[in-house]
N, C-alpha and C positions, 0 to 999 in steps of 0.2 A: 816444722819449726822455721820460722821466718831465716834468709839467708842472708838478711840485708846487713853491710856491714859495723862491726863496732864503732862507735864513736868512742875510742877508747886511746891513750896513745899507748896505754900497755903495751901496744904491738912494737913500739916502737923501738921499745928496746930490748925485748925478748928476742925481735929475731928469730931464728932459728933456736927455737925449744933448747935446751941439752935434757940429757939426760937425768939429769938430777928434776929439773922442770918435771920433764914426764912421767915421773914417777907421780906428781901432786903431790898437797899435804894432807888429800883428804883421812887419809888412812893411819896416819900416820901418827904413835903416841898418843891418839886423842881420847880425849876422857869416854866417851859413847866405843870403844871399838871392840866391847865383849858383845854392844847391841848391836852394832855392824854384821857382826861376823853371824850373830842367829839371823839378823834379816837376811846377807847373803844367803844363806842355809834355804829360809824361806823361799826366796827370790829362784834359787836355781832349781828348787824343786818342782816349782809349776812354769817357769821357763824355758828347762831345756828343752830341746827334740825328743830326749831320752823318756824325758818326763812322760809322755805320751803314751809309752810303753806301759810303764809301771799303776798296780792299782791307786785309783783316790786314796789318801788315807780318810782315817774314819774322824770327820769332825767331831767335838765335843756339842752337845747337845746344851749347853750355856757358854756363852763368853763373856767375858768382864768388858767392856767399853774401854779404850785406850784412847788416850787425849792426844793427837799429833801435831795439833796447832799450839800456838805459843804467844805471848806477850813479850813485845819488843821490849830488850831493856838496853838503853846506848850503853850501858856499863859494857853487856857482855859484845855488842859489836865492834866498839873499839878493843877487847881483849882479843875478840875472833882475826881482827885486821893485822892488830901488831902482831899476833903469831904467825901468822898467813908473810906478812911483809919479812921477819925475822927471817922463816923458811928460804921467800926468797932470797935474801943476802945471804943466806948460808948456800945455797946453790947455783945463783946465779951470778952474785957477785956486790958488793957495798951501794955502784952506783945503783942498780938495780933496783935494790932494796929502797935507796933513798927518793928513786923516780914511785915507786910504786907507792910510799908513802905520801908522797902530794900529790899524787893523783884519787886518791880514797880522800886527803884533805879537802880538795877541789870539786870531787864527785860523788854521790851518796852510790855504794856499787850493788846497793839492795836495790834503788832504784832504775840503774843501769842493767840490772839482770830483770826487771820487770818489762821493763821498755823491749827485750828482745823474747822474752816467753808468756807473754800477756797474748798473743796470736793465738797459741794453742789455749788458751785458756787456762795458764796457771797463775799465782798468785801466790803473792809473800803472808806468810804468817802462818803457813803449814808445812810441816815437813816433808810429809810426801809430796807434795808440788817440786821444792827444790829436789828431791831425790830422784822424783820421777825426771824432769828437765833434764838432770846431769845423766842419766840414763839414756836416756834418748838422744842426746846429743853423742855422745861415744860410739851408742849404737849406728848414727848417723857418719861418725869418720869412719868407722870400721867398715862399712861398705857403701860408701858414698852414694848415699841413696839419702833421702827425704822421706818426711811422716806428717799426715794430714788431722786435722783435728780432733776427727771423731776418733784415730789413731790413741793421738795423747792421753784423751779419756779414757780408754780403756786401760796405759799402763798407770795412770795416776789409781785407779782403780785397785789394780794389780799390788802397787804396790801399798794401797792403803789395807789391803789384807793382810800383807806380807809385815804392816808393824802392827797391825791392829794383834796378828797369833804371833807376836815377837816379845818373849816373858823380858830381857834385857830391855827391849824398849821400853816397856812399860813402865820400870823401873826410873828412865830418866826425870827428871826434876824441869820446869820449865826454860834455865835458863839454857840446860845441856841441849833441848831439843832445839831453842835459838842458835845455840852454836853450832849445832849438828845443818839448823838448814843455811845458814849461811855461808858455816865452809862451804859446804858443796855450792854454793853458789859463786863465791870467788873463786874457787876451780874451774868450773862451768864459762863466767868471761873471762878466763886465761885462754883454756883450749878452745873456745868459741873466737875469741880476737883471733887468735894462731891460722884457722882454721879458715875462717871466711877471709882472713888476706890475701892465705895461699889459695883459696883455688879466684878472686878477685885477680892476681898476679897468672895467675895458671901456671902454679911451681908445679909439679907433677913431683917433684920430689918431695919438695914438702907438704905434698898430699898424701902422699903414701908414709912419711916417715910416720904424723899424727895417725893416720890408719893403723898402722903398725903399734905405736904406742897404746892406743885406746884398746888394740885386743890383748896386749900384753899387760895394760891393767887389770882387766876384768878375769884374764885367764890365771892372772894371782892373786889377784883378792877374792874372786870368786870359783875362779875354776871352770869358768862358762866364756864357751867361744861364742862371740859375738858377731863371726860370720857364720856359723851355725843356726842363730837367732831370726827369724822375721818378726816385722810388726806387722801386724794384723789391726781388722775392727775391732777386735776381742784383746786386744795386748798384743806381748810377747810370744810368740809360740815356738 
């Protein structure tokens, strides 16, 4: 994933994360998060190190086709912004809030998350693209390491299986899976601005704090240490 920095001034006034930040909104209340926690399920099943161990389970011999692409509706990304913005004044603070909303004014941030994950080859309008991006990027603070193309295709892959046998995904409606990849995308240039300023600055501390946070996400929403994890040509393993 490209390292080049945000044009973004988010950075400017986040600063140093808190903790309320780190935690994201992605998880959080959100209408999709009974379809979260089955794709988690999925995800860490062919995932982990552990996984390797255990047998295949036994595919189903038919599967129903799952839609993971979406039709932009501005209704639902201005609904997805003001929550995302809300979130932040509830954690970071009024100004914060108020900066973050003229900058979404100012900036299309569907646009601004293309401009830095178009490299690997992803693209707006599907959800596993924004899932897989915010995946990999986490994966990437977590052990400060870099992932190459052929890389990306295989977790966007990974994870296009992991909604494709996801009965909660299936369930969502067109505009929940807009909302579903956008959050993750206004998460993605938060902790992507954070991220490529401190190691552009070479904080060392604030490289390790985001490292530290990205496995502390993953090790509670999913339960999967993600310095446990490589990426491979094949994905995750």
């Amino acid at each position: 994933m490209s390292s080049k920095r945000l044009c973004w001034a988010v950075i400017l006034f986040l600063g140093v994360p808190n903790s309320g930040m780190a935690q994201d909104y992605l998880f959080q209340n959100f209408a999709a998060s009974d379809a979260l926690g089955q794709m988690h399920q999925s995800m860490r099943d062919n995932m982990m190190p552990s996984a390797r161990e255990r047998p295949a389970p036994q595919r189903k011999s038919k599967q129903i086709a799952v839609s993971t692409t979406y039709r932009v509706s501005p209704a639902v990304s201005l609904r997805v912004q003001r929550q995302f913005t809300d979130f932040v004044e509830k954690t970071s603070g009024r100004q914060a809030g108020q900066q973050v909303r003229e900058i979404f004014r100012k900036r299309n941030p569907v646009a601004s998350w293309v401009s830095i994950v178009k490299a690997d080859g992803f693209r707006s309008g599907d959800v596993v693209d924004a899932v897989a991006a915010y995946l990999i990027l986490n994966w990437m603070m977590a052990n400060g390491s870099d992932n190459n193309q052929q890389q990306a295709s295989a977790v966007r892959q990974q994870i296009r299986q992991a909604l494709s046998n996801n009965p909660g995904f299936s369930r969502l409606g067109n505009d929940e899976r807009q909302a579903l990849a956008e959050t993750s995308m206004l998460n993605f240039l938060v902790q992507h601005a954070a991220y490529i300023d401190a190691l552009k600055r070479g904080d060392k501390v604030m490289i390790r704090r985001l490292s530290d946070a990205a496995v502390a996400r993953f090790q509670n929403q999913m339960n999967m240490n993600l310095r446990e994890v490589k990426i491979t040509a094949t994905g995750f393993r």
